[in-house]
C-alpha positions in Angstrom: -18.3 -15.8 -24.9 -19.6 -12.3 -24.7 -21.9 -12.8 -27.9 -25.5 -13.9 -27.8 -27.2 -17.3 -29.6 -26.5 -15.4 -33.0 -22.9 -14.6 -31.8 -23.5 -11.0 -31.8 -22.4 -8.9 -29.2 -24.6 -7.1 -27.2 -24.3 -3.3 -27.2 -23.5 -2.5 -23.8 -20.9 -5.0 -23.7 -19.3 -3.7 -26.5 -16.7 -1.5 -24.6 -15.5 -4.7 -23.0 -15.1 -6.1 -26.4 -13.2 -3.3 -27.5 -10.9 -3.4 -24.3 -9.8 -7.0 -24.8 -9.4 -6.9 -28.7 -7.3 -3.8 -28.2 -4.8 -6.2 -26.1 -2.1 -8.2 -27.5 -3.7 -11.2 -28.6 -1.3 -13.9 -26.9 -1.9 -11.8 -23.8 -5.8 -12.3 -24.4 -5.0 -16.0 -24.5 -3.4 -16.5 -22.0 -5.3 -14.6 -19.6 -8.9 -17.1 -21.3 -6.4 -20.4 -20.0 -6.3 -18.9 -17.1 -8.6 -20.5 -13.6 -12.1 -18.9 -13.6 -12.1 -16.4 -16.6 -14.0 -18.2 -19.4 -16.8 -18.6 -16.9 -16.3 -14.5 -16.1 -16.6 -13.8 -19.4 -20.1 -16.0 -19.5 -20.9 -14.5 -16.7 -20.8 -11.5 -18.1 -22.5 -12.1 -21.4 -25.5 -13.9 -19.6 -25.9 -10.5 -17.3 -27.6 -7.8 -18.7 -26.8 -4.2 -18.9 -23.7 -2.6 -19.0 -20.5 -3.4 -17.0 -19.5 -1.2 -13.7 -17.6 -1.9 -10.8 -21.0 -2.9 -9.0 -21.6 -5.6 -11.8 -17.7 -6.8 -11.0 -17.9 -7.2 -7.2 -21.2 -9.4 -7.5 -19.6 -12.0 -9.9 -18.9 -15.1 -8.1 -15.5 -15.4 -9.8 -11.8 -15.6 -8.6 -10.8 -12.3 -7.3 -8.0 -12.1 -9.2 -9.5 -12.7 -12.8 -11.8 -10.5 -11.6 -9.1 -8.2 -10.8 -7.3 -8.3 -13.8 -10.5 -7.7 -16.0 -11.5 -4.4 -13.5 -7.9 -3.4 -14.1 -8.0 -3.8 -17.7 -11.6 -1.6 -18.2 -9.5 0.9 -15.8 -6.7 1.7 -17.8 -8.6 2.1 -21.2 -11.1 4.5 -19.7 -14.8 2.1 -19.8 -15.0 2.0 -16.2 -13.3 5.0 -13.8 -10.5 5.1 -11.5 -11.9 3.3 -8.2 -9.8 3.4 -5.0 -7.9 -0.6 -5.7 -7.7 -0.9 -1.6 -10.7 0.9 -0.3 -14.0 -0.4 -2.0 -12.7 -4.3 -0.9 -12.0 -3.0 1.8 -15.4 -1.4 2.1 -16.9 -5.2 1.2 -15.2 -7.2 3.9 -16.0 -5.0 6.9 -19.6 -5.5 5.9 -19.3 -8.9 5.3 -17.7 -9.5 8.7 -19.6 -6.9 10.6 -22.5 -8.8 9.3 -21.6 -12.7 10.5 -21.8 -11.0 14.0 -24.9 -12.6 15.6 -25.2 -9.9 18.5 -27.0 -7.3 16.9 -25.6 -4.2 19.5 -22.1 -5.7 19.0 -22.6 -6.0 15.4 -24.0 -2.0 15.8 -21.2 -0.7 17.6 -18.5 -2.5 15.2 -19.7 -1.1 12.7 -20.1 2.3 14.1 -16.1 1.9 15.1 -15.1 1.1 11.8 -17.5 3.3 9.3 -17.0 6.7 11.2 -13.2 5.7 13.2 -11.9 4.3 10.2 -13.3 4.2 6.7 -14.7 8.1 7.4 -10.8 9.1 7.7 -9.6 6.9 4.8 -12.3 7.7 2.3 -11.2 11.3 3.1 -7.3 10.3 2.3 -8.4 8.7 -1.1 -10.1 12.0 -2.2 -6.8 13.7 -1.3 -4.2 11.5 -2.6 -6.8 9.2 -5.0 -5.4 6.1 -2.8 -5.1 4.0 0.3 -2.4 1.6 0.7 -2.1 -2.3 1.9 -0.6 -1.0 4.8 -3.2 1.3 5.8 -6.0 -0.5 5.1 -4.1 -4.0 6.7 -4.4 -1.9 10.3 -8.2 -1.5 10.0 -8.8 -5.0 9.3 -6.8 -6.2 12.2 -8.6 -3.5 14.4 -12.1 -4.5 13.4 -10.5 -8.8 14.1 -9.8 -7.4 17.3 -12.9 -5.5 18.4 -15.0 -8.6 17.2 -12.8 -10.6 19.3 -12.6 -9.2 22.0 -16.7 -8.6 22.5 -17.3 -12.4 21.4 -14.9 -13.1 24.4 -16.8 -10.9 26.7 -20.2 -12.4 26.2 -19.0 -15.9 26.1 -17.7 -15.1 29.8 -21.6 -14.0 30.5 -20.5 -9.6 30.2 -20.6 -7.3 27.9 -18.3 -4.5 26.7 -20.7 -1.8 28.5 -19.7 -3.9 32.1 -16.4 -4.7 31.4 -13.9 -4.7 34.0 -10.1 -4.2 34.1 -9.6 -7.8 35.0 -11.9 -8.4 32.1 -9.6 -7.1 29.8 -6.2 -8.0 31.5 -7.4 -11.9 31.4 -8.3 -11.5 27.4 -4.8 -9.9 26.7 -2.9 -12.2 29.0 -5.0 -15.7 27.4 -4.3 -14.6 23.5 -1.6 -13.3 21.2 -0.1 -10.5 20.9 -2.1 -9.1 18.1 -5.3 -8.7 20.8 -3.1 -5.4 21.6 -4.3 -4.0 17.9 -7.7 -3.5 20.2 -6.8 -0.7 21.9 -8.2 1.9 19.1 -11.6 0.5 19.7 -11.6 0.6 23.5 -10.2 4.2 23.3 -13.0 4.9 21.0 -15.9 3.5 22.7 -14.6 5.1 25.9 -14.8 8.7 24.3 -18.0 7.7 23.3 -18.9 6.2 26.9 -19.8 3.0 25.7 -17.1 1.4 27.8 -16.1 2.2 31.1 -12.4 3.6 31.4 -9.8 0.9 31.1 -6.4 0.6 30.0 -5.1 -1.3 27.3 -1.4 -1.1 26.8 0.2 0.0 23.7 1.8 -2.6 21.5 5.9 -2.3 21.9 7.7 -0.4 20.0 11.6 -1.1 18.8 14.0 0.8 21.2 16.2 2.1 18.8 15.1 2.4 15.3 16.8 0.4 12.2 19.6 1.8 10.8 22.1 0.3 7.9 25.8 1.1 8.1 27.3 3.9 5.7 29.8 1.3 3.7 27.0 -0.7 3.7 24.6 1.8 2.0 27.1 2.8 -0.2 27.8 -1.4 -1.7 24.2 -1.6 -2.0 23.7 1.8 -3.9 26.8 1.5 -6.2 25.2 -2.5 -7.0 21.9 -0.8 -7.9 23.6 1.3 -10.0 25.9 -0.7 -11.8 24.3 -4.8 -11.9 22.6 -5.4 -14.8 21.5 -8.6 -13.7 18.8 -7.6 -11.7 15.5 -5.9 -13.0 15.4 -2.3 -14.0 12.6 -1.6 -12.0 14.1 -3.3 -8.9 16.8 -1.3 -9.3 15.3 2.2 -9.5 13.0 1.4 -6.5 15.9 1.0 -4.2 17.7 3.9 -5.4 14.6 6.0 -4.3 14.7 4.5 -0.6 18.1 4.8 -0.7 18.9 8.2 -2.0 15.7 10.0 -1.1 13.9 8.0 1.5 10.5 6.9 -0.3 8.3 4.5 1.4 7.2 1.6 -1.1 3.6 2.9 -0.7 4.1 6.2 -2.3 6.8 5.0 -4.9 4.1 2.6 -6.2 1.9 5.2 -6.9 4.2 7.1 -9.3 3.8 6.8 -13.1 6.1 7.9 -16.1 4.1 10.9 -16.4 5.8 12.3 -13.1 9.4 11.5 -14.7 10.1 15.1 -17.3 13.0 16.2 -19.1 13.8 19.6 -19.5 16.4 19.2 -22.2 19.2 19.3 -19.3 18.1 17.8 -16.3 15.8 15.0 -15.4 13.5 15.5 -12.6 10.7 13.3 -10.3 7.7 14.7 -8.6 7.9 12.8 -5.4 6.5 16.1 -3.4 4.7 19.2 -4.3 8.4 20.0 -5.9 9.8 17.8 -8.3 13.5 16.7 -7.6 16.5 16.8 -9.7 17.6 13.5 -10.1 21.5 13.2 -10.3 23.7 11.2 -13.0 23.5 8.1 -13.4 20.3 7.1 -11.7 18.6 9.6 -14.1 19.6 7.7 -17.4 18.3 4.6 -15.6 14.9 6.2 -14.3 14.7 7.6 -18.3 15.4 4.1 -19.3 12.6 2.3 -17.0 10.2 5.6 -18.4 11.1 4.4 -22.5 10.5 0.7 -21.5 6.7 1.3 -19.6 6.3 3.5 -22.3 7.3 1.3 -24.9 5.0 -1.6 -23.7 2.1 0.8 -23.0 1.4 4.3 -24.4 0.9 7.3 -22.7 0.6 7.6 -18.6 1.6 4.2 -17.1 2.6 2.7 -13.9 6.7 3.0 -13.3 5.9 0.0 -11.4 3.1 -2.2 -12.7 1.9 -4.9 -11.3 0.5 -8.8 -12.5 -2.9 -7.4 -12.7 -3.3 -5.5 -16.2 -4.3 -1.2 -14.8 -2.9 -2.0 -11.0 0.8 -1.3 -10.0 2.4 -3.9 -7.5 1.6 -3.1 -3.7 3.7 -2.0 -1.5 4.2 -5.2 0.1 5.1 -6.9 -2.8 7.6 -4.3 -4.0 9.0 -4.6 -0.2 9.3 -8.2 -0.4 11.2 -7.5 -3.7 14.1 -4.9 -2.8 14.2 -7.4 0.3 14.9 -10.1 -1.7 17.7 -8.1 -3.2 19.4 -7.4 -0.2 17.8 -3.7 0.3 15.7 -3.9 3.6 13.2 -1.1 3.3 12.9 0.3 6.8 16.3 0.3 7.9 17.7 2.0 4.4 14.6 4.3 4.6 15.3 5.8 8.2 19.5 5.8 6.8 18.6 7.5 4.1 16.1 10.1 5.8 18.8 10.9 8.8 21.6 11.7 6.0 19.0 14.1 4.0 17.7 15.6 7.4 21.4 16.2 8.7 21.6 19.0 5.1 18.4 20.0 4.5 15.9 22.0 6.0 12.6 20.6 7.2 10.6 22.7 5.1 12.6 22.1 1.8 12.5 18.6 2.7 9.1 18.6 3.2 8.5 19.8 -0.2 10.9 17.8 -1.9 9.8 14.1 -0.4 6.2 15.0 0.0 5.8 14.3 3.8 4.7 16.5 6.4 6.6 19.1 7.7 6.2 17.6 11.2 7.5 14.2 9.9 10.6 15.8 8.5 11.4 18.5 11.5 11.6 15.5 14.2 14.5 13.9 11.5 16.4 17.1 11.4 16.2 17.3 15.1 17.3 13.8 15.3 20.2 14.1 12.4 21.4 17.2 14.7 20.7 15.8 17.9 21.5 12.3 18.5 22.7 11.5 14.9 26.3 10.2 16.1 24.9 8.6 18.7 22.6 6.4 16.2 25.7 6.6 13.7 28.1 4.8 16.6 25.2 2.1 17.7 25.2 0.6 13.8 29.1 0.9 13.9 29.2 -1.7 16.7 25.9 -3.6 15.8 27.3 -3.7 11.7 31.0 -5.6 11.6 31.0 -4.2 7.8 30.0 -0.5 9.1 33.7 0.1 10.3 35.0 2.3 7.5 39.2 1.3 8.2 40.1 3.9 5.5 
């Protein structure tokens, strides 16, 4: 498929050769029966020059073939590390920004999301070397709503420059609630004065926050620890929300290379210093290290994904642990208020890798209003009543 009429491979797609013959073969084969990936692989033999993550995105081709093939190149070192959220992310908002037939709505949309938007998060890749679903799921429904919102206006014979409170107040009041997710662009083309002031109210937020009950914590912890029946990986995922409060878009990120074993202890770099990790979740998170390990050499995910180079995102892994019974908010904020009521916010800071301002508002809430939050899940919780 990759050769020419002589069946000889060109030279620039040699490193693509080597990348797949260096693959289990059945996995090969199986990825070949696969929808779409014999024509990707023609596709690729019929281009000409070398393969880069340009030549991928231009392939008419299912995305995730296409995926799995970027993914692959990834991990072997032919192509480099690319952002897996930000450059389709980069892709879509041109290709929506571009079916918008107003050219000055189509400017000013574009404005809102290349310097509101994809400035800041291009910035948090080349800090942390990602974006996350999340993250990137909240600029997609902003940009939605903005080019919503302006095709509404100028079907109603306005524009955004002449809108009018009514204006605004009909649009919210006609649609869904997600027309609230809106309010970042009017508040940015107001600061910009390319809307007059309005008011957009902010989406509702839960009055009290999700908590889980302590016995309750506790079953699920010791089942984590102790059923074998469930995946290993499952398993160590929610003992990290659990036990030290990590969201599932950072614990997606880490890879066996941020697991180390002095000899005595067994520690995880989940901040800017790593964490002991006590008995017996450390022989299970040295277990999960020898299996990635064992399957894949060298630095791998802890938690890879279907697509060969790309861990699972963090809405898959959430719909996982939920799945098993772990619901990642509620065991996350439990979790968070327990380490907050014994550690400092600084330390903890450190430790979790969240901002010191993030972890001084828990420790003020664990001192604060902890009992009060610890009594509301006692009455909301029939298994939260500990009866000795």
């Amino acid at each position: 498929m990759l050769g020419e009429a002589n069946g000889v491979v060109r030279a620039d797609l040699e490193p693509v050769f080597a990348a797949l013959h260096r693959q289990p073969p059945h996995t090969v084969l199986a990825w070949l029966r696969g929808r779409g990936a014999r024509a990707l692989m023609a596709a690729i033999g019929h281009g000409k020059g070398p393969v880069t993550h340009e030549t991928l995105d231009q392939l008419a081709a299912p995305a995730r073939t296409v995926a799995h093939l970027r993914g692959l190149l990834v991990s072997v070192g032919t192509l480099p590390q690319r952002d897996d959220y930000l450059a389709p992310l980069e892709q879509w908002t041109a290709r929506a920004t571009a079916r918008i037939a107003d050219p000055n709505e189509r400017a000013i949309v574009r404005q809102f999301a290349t310097w509101h938007h994809l400035r800041r998060l291009r910035r948090l890749s080349q800090q942390t070397g990602t974006t996350t679903y999340t993250q990137v799921g909240a600029v997609r429904r902003d940009v939605k709503a903005a080019i919503s919102l302006l095709a509404w206006l100028r079907g109603a014979g306005s524009c955004l420059a002449d809108c009018r409170q009514a204006d605004l107040d009909e649009w919210l009041a006609d649609g869904s609630g997600q027309r609230s997710n809106a309010r970042r662009f009017l508040l940015w083309a107001i600061a910009r004065r390319r809307a007059p002031a309005l008011e957009i109210p902010a989406p509702p937020r839960d009055a009290v926050a999700p908590f889980i009950a302590h016995d309750r914590r506790w079953n699920l912890l010791r089942r984590l620890l102790h059923d074998t029946d469930l995946d290993l990986g499952d398993r160590v995922c929610g003992l990290l929300v659990l036990l030290f409060a990590q969201a599932c878009s950072r614990t997606v990120r880490l890879t066996t290379d941020d697991v180390q074993y002095d000899g005595s202890h067994v520690t995880l770099a989940l901040g800017a210093k790593p964490i002991q990790i006590p008995p017996p979740v450390d022989d299970l998170l040295t277990e999960l290290v020898r299996q990635r390990r064992t399957d894949t050499p060298g630095a791998v995910w802890l938690f890879p994904g279907a697509v060969a180079g790309r861990p699972f995102s963090a809405d898959q892994l959430s719909r996982r642990l939920n799945a098993i019974g772990v619901r990642v908010r509620a065991a996350r904020n439990t979790a968070m208020l327990d380490l907050a009521g014994d550690v400092p916010a600084v330390v903890l800071s450190h430790l979790l890798g969240l901002h010191v301002r993030t972890t001084t508002d828990w420790v003020r809430l664990a001192g604060a209003t902890g009992a009060e939050y610890a009594a509301e899940v006692s009455r909301r919780e029939p298994f939260g009543r500990n009866r000795g």
